[in-house]
N, C-alpha and C positions, 0 to 999 in steps of 0.2 A: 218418328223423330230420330235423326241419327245419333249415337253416345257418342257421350264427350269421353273421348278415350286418353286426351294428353291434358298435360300442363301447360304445355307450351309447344306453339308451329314457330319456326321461322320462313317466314313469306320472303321469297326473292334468295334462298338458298345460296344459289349461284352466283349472285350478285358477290364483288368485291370484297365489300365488307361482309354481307353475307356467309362468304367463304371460312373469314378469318371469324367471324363469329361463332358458327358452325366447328369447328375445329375447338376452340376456346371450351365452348359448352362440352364437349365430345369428353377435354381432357379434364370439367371443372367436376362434371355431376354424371359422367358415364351414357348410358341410355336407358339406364330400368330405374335402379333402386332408389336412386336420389332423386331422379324427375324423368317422369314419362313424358319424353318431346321430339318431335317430328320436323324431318326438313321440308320445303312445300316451295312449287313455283309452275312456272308453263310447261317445262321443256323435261318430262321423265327422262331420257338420256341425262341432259346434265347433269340433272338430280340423283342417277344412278352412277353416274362416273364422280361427282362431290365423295356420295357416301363408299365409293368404292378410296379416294382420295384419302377419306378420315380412315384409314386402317383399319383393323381387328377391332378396335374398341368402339367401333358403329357398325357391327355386323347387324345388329337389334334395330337399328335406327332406320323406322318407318318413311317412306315417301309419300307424297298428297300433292298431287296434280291440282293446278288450278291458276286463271291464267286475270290477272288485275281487271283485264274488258270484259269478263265470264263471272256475271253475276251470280249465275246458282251455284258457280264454282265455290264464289268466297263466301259464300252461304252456304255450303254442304261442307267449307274445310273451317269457319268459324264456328261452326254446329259441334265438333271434333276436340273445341278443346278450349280451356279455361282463359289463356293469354296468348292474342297473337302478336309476335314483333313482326316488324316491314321495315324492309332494308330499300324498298323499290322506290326510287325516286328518277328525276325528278317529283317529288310527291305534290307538287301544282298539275301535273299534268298528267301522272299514274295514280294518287293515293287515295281520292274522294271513294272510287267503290268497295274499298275495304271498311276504309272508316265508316262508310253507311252500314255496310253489312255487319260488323260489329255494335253497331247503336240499336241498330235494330234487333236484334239476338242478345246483346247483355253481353256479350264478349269482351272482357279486356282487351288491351292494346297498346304497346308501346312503341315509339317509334326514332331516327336522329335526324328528323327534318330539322331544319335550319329557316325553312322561308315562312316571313314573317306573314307576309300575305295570304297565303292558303292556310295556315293555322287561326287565322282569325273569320277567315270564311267557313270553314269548319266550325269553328264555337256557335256563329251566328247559325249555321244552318241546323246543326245536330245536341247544341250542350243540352237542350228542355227534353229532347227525345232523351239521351243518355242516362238525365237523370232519371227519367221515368222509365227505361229498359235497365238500370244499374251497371250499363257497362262504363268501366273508368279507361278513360282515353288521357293517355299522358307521350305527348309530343317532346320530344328535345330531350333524348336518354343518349346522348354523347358528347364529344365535346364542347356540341352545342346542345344543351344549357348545364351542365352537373359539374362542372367544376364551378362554373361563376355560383350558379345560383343556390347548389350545396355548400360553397364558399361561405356565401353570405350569412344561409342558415348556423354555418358554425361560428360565425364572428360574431354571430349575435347573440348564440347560446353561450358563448365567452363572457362578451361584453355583459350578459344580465348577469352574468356568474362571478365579474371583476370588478366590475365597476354597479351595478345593481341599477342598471337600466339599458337601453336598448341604443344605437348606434342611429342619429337623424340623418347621418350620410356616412354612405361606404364608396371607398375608391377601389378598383380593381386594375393592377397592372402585371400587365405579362412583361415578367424579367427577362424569362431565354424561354425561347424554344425552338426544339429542330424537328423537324417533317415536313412530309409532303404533301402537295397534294393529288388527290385520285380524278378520274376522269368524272365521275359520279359529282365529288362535291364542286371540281367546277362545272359543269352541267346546270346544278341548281343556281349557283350565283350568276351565272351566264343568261339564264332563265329568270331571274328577277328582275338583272337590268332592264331586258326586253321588254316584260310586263309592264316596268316603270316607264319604260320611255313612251309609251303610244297611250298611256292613263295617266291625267294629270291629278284625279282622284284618288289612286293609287298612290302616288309622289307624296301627295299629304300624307296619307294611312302611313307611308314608309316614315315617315319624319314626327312621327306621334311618337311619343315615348310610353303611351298609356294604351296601346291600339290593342293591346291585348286582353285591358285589364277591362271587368263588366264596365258598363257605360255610366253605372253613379260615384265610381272611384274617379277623380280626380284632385289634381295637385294645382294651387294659386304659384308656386315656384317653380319658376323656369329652370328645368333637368341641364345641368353642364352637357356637355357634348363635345369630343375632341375630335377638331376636321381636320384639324391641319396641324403641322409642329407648334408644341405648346412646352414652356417650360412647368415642370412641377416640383413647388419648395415642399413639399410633403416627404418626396423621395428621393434631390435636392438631383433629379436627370432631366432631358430633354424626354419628350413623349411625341406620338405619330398615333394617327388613327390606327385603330383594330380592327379586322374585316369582321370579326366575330360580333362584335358589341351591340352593332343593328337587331340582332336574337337577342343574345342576351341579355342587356339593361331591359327589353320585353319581358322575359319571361321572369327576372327576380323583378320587376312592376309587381305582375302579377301574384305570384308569389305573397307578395306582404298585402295585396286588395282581396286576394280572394280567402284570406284571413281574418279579414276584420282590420286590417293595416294598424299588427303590432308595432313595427317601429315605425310609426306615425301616416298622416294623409300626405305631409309632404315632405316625405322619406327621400332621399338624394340618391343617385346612384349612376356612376359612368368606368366604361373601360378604356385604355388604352394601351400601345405599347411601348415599352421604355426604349430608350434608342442610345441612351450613353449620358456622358455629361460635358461640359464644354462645347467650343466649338465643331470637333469631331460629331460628338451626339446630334448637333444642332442640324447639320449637315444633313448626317444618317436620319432624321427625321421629316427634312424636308424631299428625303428623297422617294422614303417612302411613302409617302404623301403625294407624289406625282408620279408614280408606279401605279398605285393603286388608284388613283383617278383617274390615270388612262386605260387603264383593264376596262373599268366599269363604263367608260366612253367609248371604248370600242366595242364591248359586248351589246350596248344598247342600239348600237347602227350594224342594220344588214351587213353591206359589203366588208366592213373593217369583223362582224362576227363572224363571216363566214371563213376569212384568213386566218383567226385564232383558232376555228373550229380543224381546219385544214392542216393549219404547219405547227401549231404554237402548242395547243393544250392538249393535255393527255386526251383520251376517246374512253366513256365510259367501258368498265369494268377493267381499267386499266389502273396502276397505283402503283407504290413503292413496294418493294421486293419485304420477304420476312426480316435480312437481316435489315436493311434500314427500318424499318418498323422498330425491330427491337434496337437499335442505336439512337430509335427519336426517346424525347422526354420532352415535356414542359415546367416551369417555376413562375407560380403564380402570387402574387403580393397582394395583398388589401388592407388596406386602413379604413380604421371607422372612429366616429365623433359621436360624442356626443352632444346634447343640446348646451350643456355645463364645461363645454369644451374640453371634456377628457377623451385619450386617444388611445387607439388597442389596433394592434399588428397582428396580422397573421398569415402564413401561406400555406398554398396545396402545389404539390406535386404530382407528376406521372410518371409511371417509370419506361412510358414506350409514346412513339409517336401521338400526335393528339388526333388528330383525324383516324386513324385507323385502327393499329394496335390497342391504344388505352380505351380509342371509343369504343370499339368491339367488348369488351371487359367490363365496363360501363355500361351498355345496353344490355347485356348478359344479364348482369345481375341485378340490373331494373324490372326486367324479363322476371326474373325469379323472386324477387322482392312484392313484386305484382301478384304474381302465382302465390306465393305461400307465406307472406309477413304479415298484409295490411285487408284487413276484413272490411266488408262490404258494411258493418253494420258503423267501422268506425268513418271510414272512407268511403261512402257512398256513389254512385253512380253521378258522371260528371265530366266536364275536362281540368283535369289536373298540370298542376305543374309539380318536374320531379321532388322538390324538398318541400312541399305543402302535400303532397300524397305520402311520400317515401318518409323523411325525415332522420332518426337514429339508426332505424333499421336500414335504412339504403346505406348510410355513413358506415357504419358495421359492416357490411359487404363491403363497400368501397376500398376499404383499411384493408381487412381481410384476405380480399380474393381480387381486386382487382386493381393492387400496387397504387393507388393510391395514398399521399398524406396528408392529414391536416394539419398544423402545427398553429399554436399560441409562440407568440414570436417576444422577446424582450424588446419593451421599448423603447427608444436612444434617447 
């Protein structure tokens, strides 16, 4: 049997994010003494020109060949070590032979897929194996899901802590934010449309709000859902759909089902984005609202896909440069109720792009929170979602090392 010699591989090295992750870990915990982790992908050149990239402080830092189609690969570099992250995506169409190979060996795994559909094919096909090999698979370790769904976790550890019980509905709105996007993440959203549009089986699964949670959770209350410009007297602005939400309001579902649903069976929960107030807002709302419905209508039809693919969207492993990375940020709001109608504020921030800089920082120390915080005997073998695996300890990284805030907000 081969020794497990690391803490942690990052799978897909070279990838994008990969890159800025790799970089991240190189400058957070070195390559020996604080965690023993390895770069890992197809291509040893790249992987050798990466680590030659990360300077002096990855002279130590091992490589591991192994290619997503090469099954004994990801079973001889799963065998290797305690936590693998995968930056390899689209992960509907590259990610199933990792996750297998991980379920089957007891390997942890984290990853920052976003699609809602291949993480639910995943549960169904490998969660009874996982349990029974104790590997913990915990999907959506970046923007999407650890702000919302970390979010929620701390408005609720607020709310039992202010108000002495738990919050029946939380709203989440994105104030501001600046980034970009990589060629990688739109790849995946390009690649769901398509899914959707030829599966009208699919379409439903996409429109579940519970698609993720086991199949004896469910809610008698119809989950809000913002499609279109909506005013909101909570925050007294105009609101517009969130591309992100489709994940997210999933994985905090899940979240409170696969818990015993502390804050209730039929716990509330929607995102959107704030757009301003007035007329101007009103505008900026429906505008993006008809931006984003014709993305998702072109990406789902051939010909108009293959012209975004051609002129329009970045090409995978392509993204924003380091300094916009460090000039992005995000400000995220949430409010929560109670059943007695009392209300509690709070937000998180970031202090670099959401998609790449902060996501990178965020899988990192999910990566490591995985490795060395949460025991198998507490956290047992399963599919996890980040703040029902993670919980104080991910928070504590999060604050720490990866610019992250959470704040208790005064209420107006």
């Amino acid at each position: 049997m081969t020794e497990q010699r690391y803490d942690l591989i990052v799978f897909g090295a070279t990838s994008f994010v990969g890159q800025i992750l790799s970089r991240y870990l190189v400058e957070t915990f070195g390559t020996g003494d604080k965690m023993k982790w390895a770069i890992a992908g197809r291509s040893e050149t790249k992987l050798v020109n990466l680590k030659t990239d990360l300077g002096a402080a990855a002279k130590n830092l091992d490589v591991v060949i192994a290619d997503a189609n090469d099954d004994k690969a990801l079973r001889d570099m799963c065998k290797q070590t305690r936590v693998v992250i995968s930056t390899v995506g689209p992960y509907a169409l590259f990610g199933e032979p990792l996750v297998k190979a991980c379920v089957e060996l007891g390997t942890d795994y984290c990853d920052l897929t976003g699609e809602v559909q291949w993480i639910r094919r995943m549960i169904q096909k490998y969660e009874d194996q996982a349990k029974k090999s104790g590997a913990r698979i915990v999907h959506c370790c970046g923007f999407d899901s650890i702000p919302s769904d970390m979010g929620v976790f701390f408005l609720q550890q607020q709310a039992q802590e202010t108000l002495g019980k738990p919050c029946y509905q939380v709203k989440m709105r994105v104030r501001t934010a600046k980034g970009e996007f990589s060629g990688g993440t739109v790849a995946s959203l390009m690649n769901v449309a398509k899914e959707a549009a030829s599966d009208p089986a699919l379409r439903k699964e996409l429109a579940n709000p519970f698609s993720l949670c086991p199949p004896e959770h469910r809610s008698q209350t119809r989950q809000p859902n913002v499609k279109s410009a909506e005013y909101d007297p909570d925050f007294d602005v105009w609101l517009a759909p969130f591309v992100m939400a489709a994940i997210n309001t999933r994985i905090v579902h899940r979240t409170n089902a696969i818990q015993g649903a502390p804050w209730g069976r039929e716990f509330l929960y929607d995102e959107a984005m704030m757009t301003g107030k007035g007329i101007k807002g009103r505008l900026a709302a429906y505008g993006v609202t008809a931006a984003m419905g014709g993305f998702l209508v072109a990406s789902a039809i051939k010909p108009s896909r293959w012209l975004l693919e051609r002129f329009v969207v970045p090409k995978p492993g392509e993204g924003p440069s380091q300094m916009a990375q460090e000039k992005g940020f995000y400000d995220l709001r949430f409010i929560g109720r109670t059943d007695d109608g009392q209300t509690i504020r709070t937000k998180v921030t970031g202090d670099q792009d959401p998609g790449y800089g902060s996501t990178s920082k965020m899988l990192g120390q999910a990566g490591a929170c995985l490795a060395f915080d949460v025991s198998r005997e507490d956290r047992p073998g399963g599919f996890w979602t980040p703040a029902a695996i993670f919980g104080d300890q991910l928070l504590t990284r999060l604050r720490e090392h990866s610019g992250l805030t959470f704040e208790l907000l005064e209420e107006r």
